[in-house]
C-alpha positions in Angstrom: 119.8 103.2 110.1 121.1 99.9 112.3 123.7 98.5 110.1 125.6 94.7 110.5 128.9 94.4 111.6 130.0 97.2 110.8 133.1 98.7 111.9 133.5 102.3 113.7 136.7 102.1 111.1 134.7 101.4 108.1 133.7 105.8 107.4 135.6 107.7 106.0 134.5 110.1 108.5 136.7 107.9 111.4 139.4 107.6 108.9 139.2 104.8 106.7 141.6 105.4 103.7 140.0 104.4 100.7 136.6 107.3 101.8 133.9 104.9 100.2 131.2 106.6 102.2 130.7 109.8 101.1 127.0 110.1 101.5 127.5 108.6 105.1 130.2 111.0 105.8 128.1 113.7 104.1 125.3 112.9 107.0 128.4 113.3 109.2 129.6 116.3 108.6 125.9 118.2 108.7 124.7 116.3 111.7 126.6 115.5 114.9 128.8 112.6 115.5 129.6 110.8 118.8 132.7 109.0 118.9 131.8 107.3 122.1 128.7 105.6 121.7 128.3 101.6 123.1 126.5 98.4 121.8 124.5 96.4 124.4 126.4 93.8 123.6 129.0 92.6 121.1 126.4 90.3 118.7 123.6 90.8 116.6 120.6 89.5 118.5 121.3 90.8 121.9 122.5 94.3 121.0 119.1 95.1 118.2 116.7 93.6 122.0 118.7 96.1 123.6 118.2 98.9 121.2 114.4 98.2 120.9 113.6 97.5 124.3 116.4 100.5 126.4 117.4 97.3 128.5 120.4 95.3 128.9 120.2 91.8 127.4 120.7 90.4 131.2 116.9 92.6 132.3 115.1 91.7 128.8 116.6 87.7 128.3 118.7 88.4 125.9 121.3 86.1 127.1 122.0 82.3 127.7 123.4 80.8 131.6 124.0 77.6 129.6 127.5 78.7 130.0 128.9 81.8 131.7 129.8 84.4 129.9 129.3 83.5 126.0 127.2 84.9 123.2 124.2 83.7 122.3 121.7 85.1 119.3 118.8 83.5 117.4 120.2 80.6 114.7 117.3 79.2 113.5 117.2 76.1 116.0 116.1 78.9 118.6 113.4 77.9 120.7 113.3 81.8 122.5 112.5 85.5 121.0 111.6 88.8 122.6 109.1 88.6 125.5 105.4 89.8 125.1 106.4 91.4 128.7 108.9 93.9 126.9 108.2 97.4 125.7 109.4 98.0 122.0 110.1 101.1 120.9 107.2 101.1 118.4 105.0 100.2 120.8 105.6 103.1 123.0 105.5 105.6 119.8 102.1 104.1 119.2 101.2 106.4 122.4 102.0 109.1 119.8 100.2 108.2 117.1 103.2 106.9 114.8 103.4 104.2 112.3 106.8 102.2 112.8 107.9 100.1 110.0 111.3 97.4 109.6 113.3 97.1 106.8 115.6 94.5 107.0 116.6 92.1 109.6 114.8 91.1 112.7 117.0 88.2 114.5 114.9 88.7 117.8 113.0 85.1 117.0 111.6 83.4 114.1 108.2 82.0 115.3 105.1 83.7 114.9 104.7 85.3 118.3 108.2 86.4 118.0 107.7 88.4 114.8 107.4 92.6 114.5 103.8 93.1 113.8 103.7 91.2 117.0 105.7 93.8 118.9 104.5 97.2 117.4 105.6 97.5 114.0 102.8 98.4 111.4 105.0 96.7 108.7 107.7 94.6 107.9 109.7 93.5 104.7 112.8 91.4 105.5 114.0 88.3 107.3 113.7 87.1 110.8 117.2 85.4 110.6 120.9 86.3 108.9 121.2 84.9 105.2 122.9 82.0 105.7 122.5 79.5 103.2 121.8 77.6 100.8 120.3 75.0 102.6 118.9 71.7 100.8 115.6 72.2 103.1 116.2 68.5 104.2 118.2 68.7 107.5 117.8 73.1 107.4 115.6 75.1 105.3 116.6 78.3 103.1 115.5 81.6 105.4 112.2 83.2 104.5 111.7 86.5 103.7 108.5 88.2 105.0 105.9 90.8 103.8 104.5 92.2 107.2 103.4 88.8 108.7 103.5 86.1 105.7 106.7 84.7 103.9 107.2 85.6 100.4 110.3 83.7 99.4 113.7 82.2 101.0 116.7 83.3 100.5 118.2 81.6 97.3 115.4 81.1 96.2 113.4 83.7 95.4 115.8 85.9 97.0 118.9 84.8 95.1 122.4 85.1 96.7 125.4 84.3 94.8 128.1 83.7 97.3 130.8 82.8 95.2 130.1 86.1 92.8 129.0 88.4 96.0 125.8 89.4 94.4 122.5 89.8 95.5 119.7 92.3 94.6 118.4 92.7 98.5 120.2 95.8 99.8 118.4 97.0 96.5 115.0 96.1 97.6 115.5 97.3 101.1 116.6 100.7 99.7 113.9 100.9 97.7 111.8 99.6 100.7 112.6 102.6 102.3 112.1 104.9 99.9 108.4 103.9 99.2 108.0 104.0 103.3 109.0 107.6 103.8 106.4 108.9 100.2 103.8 106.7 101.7 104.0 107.7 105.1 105.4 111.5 105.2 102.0 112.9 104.6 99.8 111.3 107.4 101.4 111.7 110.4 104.7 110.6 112.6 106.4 107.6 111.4 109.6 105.5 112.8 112.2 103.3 110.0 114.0 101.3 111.2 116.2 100.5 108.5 118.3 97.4 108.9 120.2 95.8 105.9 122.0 92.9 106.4 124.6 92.7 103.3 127.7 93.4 105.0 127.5 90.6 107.3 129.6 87.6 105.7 128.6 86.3 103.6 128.8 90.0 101.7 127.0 90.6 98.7 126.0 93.7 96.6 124.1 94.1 93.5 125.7 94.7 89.6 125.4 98.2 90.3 128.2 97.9 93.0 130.0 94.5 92.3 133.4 95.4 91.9 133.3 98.8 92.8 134.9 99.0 96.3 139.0 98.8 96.7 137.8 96.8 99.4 136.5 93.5 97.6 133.1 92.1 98.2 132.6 93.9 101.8 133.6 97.5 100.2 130.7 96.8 97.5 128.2 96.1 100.2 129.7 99.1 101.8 129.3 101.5 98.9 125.7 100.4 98.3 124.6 100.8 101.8 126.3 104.3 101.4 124.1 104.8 98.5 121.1 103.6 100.6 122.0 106.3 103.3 121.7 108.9 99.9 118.4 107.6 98.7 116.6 107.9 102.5 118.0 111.4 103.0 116.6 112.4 99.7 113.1 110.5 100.0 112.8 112.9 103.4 114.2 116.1 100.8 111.3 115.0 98.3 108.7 115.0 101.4 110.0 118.3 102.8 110.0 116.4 106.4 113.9 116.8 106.8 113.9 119.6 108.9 111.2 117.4 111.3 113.3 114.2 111.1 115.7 112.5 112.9 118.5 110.4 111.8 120.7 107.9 113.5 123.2 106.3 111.9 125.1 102.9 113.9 125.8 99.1 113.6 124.7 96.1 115.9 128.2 95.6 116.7 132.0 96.1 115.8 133.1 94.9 112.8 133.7 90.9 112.7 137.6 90.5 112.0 137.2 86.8 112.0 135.5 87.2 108.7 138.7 88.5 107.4 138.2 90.0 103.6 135.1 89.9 104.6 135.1 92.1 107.7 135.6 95.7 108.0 137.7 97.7 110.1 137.4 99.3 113.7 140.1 101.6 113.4 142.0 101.9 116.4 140.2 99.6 118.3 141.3 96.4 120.2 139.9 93.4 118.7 136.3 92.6 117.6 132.5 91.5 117.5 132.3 89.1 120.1 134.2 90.7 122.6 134.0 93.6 125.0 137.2 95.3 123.9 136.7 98.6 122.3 136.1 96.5 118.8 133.4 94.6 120.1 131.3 97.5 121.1 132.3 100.8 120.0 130.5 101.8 117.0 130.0 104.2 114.6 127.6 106.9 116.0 125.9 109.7 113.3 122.6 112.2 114.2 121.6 114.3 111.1 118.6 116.7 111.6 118.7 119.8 109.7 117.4 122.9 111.5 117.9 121.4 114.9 121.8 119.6 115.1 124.3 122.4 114.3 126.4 120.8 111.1 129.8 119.2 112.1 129.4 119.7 115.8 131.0 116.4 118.0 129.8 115.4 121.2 131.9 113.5 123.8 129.0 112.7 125.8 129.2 108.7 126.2 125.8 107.0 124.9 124.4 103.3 124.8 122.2 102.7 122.1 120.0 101.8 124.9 119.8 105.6 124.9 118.3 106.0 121.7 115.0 104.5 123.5 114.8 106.8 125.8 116.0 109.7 123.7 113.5 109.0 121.1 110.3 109.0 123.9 111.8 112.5 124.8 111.7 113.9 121.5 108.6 112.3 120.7 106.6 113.6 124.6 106.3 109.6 124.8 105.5 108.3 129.0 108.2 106.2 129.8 107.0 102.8 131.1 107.6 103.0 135.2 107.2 99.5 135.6 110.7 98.3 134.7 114.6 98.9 134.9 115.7 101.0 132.0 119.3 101.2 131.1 119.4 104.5 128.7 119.3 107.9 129.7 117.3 110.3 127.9 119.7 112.6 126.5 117.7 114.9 123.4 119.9 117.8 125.2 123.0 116.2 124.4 122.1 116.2 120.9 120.9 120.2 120.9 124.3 121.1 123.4 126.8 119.0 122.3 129.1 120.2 124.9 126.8 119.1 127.9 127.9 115.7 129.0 126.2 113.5 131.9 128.8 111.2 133.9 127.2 108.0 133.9 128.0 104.6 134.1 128.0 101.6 131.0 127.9 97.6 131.8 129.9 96.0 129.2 128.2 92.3 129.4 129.1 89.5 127.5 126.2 86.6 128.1 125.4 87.0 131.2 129.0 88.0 132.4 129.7 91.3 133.3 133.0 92.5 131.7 133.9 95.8 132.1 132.6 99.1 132.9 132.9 102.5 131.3 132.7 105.9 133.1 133.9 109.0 132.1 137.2 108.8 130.2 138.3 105.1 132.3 137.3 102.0 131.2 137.4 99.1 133.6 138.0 95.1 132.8 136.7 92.8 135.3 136.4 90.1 133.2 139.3 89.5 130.2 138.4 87.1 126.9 138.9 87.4 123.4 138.9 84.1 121.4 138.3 80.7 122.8 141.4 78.3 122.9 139.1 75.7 120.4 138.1 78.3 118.6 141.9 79.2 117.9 143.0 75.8 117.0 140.3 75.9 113.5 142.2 79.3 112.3 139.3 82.0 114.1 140.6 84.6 115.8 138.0 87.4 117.0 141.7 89.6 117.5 143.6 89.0 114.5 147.3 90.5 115.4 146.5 92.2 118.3 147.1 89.8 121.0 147.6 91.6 124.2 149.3 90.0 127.6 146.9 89.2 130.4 144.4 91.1 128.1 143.0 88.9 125.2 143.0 86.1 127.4 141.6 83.0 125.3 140.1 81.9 128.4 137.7 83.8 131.2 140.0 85.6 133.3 138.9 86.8 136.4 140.5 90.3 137.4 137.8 91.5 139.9 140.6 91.2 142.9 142.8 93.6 140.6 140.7 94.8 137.5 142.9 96.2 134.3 142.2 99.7 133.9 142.2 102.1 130.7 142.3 105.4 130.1 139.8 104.7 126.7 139.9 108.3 125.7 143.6 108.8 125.7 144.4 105.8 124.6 141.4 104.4 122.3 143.3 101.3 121.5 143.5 99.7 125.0 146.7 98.3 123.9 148.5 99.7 127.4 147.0 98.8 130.7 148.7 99.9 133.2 149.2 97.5 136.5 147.7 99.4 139.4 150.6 98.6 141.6 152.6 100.0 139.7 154.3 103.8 139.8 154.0 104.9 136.0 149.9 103.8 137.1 149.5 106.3 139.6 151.8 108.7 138.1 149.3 108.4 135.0 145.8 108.2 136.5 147.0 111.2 138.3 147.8 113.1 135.4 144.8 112.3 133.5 143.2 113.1 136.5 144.4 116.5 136.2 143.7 116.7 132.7 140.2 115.7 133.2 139.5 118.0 136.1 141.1 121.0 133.7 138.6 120.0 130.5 135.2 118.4 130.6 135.3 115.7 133.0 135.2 115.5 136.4 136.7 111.9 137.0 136.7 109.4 139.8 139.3 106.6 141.4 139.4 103.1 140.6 137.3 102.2 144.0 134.6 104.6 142.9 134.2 102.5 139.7 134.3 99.3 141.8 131.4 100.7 144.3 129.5 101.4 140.4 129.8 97.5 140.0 129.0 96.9 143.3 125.8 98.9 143.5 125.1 97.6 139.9 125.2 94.0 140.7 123.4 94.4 144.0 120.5 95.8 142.6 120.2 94.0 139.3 117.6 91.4 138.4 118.1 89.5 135.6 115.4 88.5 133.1 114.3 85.2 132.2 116.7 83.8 129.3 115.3 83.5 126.2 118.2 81.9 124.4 119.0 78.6 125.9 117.0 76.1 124.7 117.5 75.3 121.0 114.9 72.5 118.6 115.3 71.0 115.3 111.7 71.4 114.7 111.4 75.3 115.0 113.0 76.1 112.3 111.6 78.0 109.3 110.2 74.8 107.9 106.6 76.3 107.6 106.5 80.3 108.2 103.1 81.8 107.7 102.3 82.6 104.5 104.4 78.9 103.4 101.0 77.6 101.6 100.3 80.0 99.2 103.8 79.5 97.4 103.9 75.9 98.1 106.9 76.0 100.0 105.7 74.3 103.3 108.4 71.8 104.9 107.8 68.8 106.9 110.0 69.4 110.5 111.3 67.0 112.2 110.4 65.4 115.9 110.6 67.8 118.4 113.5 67.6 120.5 114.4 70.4 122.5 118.2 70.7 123.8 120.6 73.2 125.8 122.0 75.3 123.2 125.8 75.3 122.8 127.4 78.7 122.7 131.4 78.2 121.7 132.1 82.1 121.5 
């Protein structure tokens, strides 16, 4: 259950007032939460390549060098997508005999050789690209949504969206999506869901059912029937009797998106938001649920990617790892059955093609500070709404590698401190924390230690060829597969391919 943009702030479980999530919290409390788990990186796109592939965006291609150190995903002017010469999840489970299906949104390319029966997945209902719209289908067409590998309608269209009302049956289907997966597929043999809604990215929406609902406005209804969603799946697995031999994973592509203001959620303590590489950007909500196996309400402090989940999942499932390439997740099926094992390990914090920051144990590391872009400012966005820190949300690339800002991100979740290495109340601090650590569950390291981890890193990394930086008018979804039979086929314009701008 891969959620969008939303916020580890946005359960009830991490403490958001209004507790609109009780079926999520529910999964929660009889499954085992990790309140340290990582994106890839801190936008769609990159971070669901990352999940599916156990790579970094920088190995799979993930990433632009148009210009250092921004985002870049899949608008529909994308020329890239996921490589033929990456490993998917489902395509590695296919070595087990399971049927992989995706509800929901793709966003790792919109061209046919892009698309997820391409790249393992048996089936597919949902949409290669975010909902955006209405589009006029002159200078951009409406987005398509796909049944397996041919459109069947566009977003407000035959998908209808009413932005200025928030309402939209989709989340509906995709629940229901679901549900018929799991009865259809329960009885034959292994299957993988990935389950991937898209309404509570802004534009929010929710059906009738939910539309007014949430104290939270339009993002608290999409909240609430995403909740409801979580509900439904648990009990299709009930109905089956497979709950007991299924597991659950509950997280979000990102943090939540403060820019969209009423229309973002909430991560909690965090600093700042999708986008950047403060805790807001890439700390997410983390939720396993698998009855007989996961001891109910257990916590692990074990620090995961969801590059983990790759690897995890080929543990569980007695999949071969492929040999041939640079995988960034650790298997870590023990850490799930012994919550209070925990592997000291390293995790690269990119943004683009910029390394940012490093977490190990409880210490977090900035090389690299930037929150919101000084033109990005002047139209009223802000990716840190109130939260401005010193020398920290620098609206420029800020280059601290001569003196990086460190964190303690466990004592101090927020980051809203960092402490000056030349200073006394630093050492006095790391020292005590050191002592702490030592006296608990971690055994902790200096600041040059985690400077050697970059080192080392950088030395032996190899980036992938990028996918994302060369954008075209003419790719868009003027004529997906499938256009002819509903008589929706577009004319595109001239091809003319150009270096995609990234502004964030």
């Amino acid at each position: 259950m891969f959620m969008d943009d939303m916020g580890w702030g946005d359960l009830g479980w991490n403490g958001e007032p209004s507790r609109e999530t009780p079926n999520i919290d529910r999964l929660a409390a009889e499954g085992l939460t990790i309140p340290h788990i990582y994106n890839a990186a801190p936008i769609c796109s990159p971070s669901r390549a990352a999940l599916l592939t156990g790579r970094l965006p920088i190995r799979n291609g993930f990433y632009s060098n148009n210009t250092h150190g921004m985002n870049a995903y899949t608008p529909q002017e994308i020329m890239g997508g996921i490589s033929d010469d990456e490993i998917l999840l489902p395509e590695l489970l296919a070595s087990r005999n399971y049927t992989s299906g995706l509800i929901g949104k793709w966003h790792l390319g919109h061209q046919p050789q892009f698309l997820p029966l391409k790249h393992g997945f048996h089936s597919w209902f949902g949409s290669p690209n975010c909902h955006f719209g209405p589009y006029a289908g002159i200078n951009r067409p409406n987005i398509p949504v796909y049944r397996d590998d041919h459109m069947v309608g566009r977003y407000f269209q035959e998908f209808p969206i009413d932005k200025a009302a928030g309402l939209s049956n989709m989340t509906q289907l995709y629940i229901e999506e679901a549900v018929n997966f799991i009865h259809r597929e329960a009885s034959k043999g292994p299957f993988f869901l990935l389950w991937a809604p898209d309404s509570i990215h802004a534009p929010t929406y929710s059906s009738h059912l939910f539309r007014g609902t949430s104290r939270r406005g339009s993002f608290g209804d999409a909240v609430r029937e995403t909740d409801a969603g979580v509900a439904a799946i648990v009990e299709a697995l009930k109905a089956e009797g497979v709950e007991n031999n299924t597991l659950v994973v509950f997280s979000s592509d990102n943090g939540a998106a403060l820019v969209s203001k009423q229309e973002g959620g909430s991560n909690g303590p965090f600093l700042c938001g999708k986008q950047t590489t403060f805790e807001g950007g890439m700390r997410a909500p983390g939720i396993f649920w698998w009855p007989s196996v996961i001891t109910p309400g257990s916590v692990s402090y074990q620090v995961w990617t969801h590059m983990d989940l790759f690897s995890t999942v080929a543990q569980l499932a007695g999949a071969d790892l492929p040999r041939d390439r640079t995988l960034d997740g650790l298997p870590l099926a023990n850490s799930l059955l012994h919550p209070s094992l925990q592997i000291l390990r390293p995790v690269f914090l990119y943004r683009g093609d910029r390394l940012m920051a490093v977490r190990q144990g409880s210490y977090k590391m900035h090389l690299w500070t930037f929150s919101t872009p000084t033109a990005e400012l002047e139209t009223g966005i802000n990716y840190c709404p109130g939260q401005e820190v010193h020398n920290v949300t620098t609206p420029t690339p800020t280059n601290h590698t001569a003196q990086p800002i460190l964190f303690n991100v466990e004592v101090d979740p927020g980051e809203k401190y960092p402490l000056s290495p030349s200073s006394s109340e630093y050492k006095k601090q790391v020292a005590q924390l050191t002592a702490i650590i030592l006296s608990s569950r971690y055994t902790d390291f200096s600041e040059s230690e985690l400077q050697q981890v970059v080192e080392e890193h950088l030395a032996s990394l190899t980036p992938g060829e990028p996918v994302l930086n060369w954008c075209d008018s003419a790719v868009m979804n003027w004529a997906p597969p499938g256009c002819e039979a509903l008589n929706d086929c577009l004319t595109p314009p001239k091809s003319n391919p150009y270096l995609c701008v990234w502004p964030h």
